[in-house]
N, C-alpha and C positions, 0 to 999 in steps of 0.2 A: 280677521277678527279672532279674537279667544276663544273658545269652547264654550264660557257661557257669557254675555255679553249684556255689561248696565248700561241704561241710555235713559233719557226721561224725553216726555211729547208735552208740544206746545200748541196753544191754538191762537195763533198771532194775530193781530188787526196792526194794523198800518200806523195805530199809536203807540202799540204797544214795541213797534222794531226795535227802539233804543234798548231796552228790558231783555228782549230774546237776544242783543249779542252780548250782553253783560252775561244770561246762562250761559250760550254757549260756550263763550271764553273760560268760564269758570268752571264747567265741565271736560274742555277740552283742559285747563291748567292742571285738573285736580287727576283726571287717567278715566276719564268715561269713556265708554266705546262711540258712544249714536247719540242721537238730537233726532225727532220727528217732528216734522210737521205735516196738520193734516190737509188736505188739499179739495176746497171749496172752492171753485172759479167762480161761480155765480153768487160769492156773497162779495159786496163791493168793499168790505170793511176790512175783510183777511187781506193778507198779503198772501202774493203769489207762492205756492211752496216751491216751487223750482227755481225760483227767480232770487228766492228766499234762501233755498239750499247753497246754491251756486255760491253765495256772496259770504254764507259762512263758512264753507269749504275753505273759500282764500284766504280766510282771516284764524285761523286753526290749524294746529299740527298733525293731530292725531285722531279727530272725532269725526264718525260716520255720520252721514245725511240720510233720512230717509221718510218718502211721505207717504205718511200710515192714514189713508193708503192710496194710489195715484188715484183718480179719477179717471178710469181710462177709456168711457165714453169720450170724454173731451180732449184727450191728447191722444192722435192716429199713433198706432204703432211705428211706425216707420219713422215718422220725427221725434217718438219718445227713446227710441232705440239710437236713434243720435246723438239726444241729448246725453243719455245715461252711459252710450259710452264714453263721449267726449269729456263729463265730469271724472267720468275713472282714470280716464287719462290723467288730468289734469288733476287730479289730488293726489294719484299716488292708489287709486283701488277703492277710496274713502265712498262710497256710495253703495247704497241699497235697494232696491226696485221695490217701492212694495206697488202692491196691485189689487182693485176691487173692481168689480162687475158695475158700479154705480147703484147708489139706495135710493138716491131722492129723484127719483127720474121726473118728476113735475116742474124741478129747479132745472135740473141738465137740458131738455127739453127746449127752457127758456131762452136757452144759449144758442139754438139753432140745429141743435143735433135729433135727429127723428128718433121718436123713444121707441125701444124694443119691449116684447113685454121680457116676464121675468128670465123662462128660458131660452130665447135669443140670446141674452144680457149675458147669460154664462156660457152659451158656446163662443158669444163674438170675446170675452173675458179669454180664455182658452186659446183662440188662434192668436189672440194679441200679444199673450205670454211666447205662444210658439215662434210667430214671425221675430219679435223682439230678441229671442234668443239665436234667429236666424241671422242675425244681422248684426252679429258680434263675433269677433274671432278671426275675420279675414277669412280669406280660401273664394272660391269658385262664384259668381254671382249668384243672386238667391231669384229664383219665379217662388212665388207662392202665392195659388190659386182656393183663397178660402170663400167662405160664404162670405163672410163680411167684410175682410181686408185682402189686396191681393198687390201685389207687386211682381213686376217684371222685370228679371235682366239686371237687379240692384245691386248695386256692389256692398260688402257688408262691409263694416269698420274695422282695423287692424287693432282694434283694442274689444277681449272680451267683452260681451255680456255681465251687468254684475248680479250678481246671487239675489234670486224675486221673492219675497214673501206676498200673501198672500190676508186677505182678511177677511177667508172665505167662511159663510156662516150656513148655505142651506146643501142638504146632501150632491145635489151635482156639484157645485162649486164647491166644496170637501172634497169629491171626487176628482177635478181638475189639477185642483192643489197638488194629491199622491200623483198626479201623472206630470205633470209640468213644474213647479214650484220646488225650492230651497227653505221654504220657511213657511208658520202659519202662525198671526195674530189672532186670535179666540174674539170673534165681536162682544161684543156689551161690556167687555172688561170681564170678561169670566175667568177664573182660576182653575188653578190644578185639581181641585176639590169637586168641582162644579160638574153638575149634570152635565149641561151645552158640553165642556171636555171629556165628560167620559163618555157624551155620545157621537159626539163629532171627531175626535182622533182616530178611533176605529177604522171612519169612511175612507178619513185620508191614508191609513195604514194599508188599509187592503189592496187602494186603485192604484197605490204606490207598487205591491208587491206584484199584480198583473202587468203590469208595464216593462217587469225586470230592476226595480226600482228599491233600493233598500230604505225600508221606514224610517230608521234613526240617521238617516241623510235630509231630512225636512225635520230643520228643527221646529221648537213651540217659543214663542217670545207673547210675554205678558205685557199689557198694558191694567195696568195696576195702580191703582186712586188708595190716597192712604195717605194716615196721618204719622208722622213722625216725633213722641212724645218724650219727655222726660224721664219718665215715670212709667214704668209697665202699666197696661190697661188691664183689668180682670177680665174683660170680654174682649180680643183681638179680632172677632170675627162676629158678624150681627148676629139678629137670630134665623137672616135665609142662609148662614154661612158663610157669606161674602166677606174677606179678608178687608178690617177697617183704620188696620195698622197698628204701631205700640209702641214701645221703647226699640232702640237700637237692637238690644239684646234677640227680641220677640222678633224683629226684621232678621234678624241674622239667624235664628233657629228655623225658620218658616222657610225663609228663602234657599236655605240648605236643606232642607227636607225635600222642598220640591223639585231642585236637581240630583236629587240621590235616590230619593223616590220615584219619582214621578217621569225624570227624565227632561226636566225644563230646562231649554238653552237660551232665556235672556229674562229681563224685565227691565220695563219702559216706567221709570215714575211719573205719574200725575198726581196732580191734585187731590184731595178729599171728595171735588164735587166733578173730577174730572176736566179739571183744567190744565191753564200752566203752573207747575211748584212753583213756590217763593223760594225766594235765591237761601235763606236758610235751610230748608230742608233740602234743597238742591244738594246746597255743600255738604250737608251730615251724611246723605243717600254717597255723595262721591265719595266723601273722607271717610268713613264710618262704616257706612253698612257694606259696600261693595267688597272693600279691602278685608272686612273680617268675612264674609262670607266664600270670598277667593283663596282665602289661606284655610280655611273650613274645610273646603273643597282639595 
């Protein structure tokens, strides 16, 4: 992928499929990097994201997969490390791991999985990124004897690992992030501007730099809710600050500010309310704001 990369996130339900392959196509037609979807097992109405991802892979040239962010109570490492390589295989590299400790652990639970409390949830989050990235690349079998996952004697996949974001929100799982992780989605939709960022990059900057790890090797990728208007808005931003969208023009000065400034390497469009875009502001986000922002750049 590019240096900063447009992608927008979906939250699909099983009526809505027809809808999500009409964006993706038209994201994929118009030069978008990524597609997310986010990945609830336990709500029966979502479609599955991997099942999900898989099927738009095939149907697209050039657009990444990624689900912001795995559940990875629910998918063992060792079978998610299959899946993910085997998609990279098979699309040509087009996949992105993203990866969460699990929030709703009263849902996950439901599913049969024994809930961990919080900090279990981020070391077992940690070996699973580790093992996962064990298990890609070919070379020598892998033993890995963690607390939570262990595998014997496994052969890894002859197709790399693909590049993990993360969508780590409390200080250890920040901290995991700088040590294991290629990437980090900011929770609640926070911006470049935002407290949660200027308090939480730091974490991840630091535990990156004791590891041997260079910072600006974990990039920052926005999921970003906003309106796309005709007409410049006099207030682009509310009054807690929160970025609420504007005209083309206001997208494309902002979104350049935050990779020049700030150091930002992506943004995901959603919604206004944090949904899926409608297919117009979809096309304006691919035609419009991406392509002036890229030449800005």
């Amino acid at each position: 992928m590019t240096d900063v990369v447009f992608g927008f996130g979906a939250h699909s339900t099983v009526a809505e499929a027809p809808g999500l392959l009409r964006l993706t196509g038209l994201a994929d037609r118009e030069g978008l990097e990524l597609f997310s979807l986010s990945d609830h097992p336990y709500l029966g109405a979502r479609l599955d994201a991997y099942a999900a991802i898989s099927l738009i892979l095939g149907r697209t040239e050039r657009l990444a997969g990624l689900a912001n962010v795995t559940n990875l109570p629910l998918r063992p490492p060792a079978m998610l490390a299959r899946t993910v390589t085997s998609l990279a295989t098979l699309s040509g590299g087009r996949i992105v791991l993203g990866a969460g400790a699990g929030g709703r652990w009263d849902r996950i639970a439901s599913m049969g999985v024994p809930q961990l409390t919080p900090a279990a949830a981020v070391e077992a989050f940690e070996e699973a990124i580790t093992l996962i990235r064990l298990l890609g690349g070919g070379g020598a079998p892998v033993t890995f004897d963690g607390t939570y996952y262990q595998v014997s004697g496994l052969e890894p996949a002859d197709a790399p690992a693909p590049p993990v974001w993360t969508g780590s929100v409390g200080p250890k799982s920040l901290a995991a992030t700088g040590r294991v992780a290629d990437g980090w989605i900011p929770g609640h939709a926070a911006d470049w501007l935002s407290s949660r960022y200027r308090q939480s990059r730091p974490i991840i900057d630091e535990a990156a730099r004791a590891v041997g790890r260079k910072p600006g090797d974990i990039r920052t990728v926005y999921n970003l809710p906003g309106r796309i208007t005709d007409a410049p808005l006099a207030a682009p931003r509310d009054g807690d600050g929160r970025w609420v969208g504007g005209s083309v023009a206001q997208w494309v000065e902002e979104l350049t500010s935050a990779v020049v400034s700030h150091g930002a390497g992506g943004f995901m469009l959603f919604s206004p309310g944090g949904g899926t875009p409608d297919e117009v502001s979809l096309g304006r986000w691919a035609a419009e704001i991406a392509p002036a922002v890229r030449a800005a750049l």
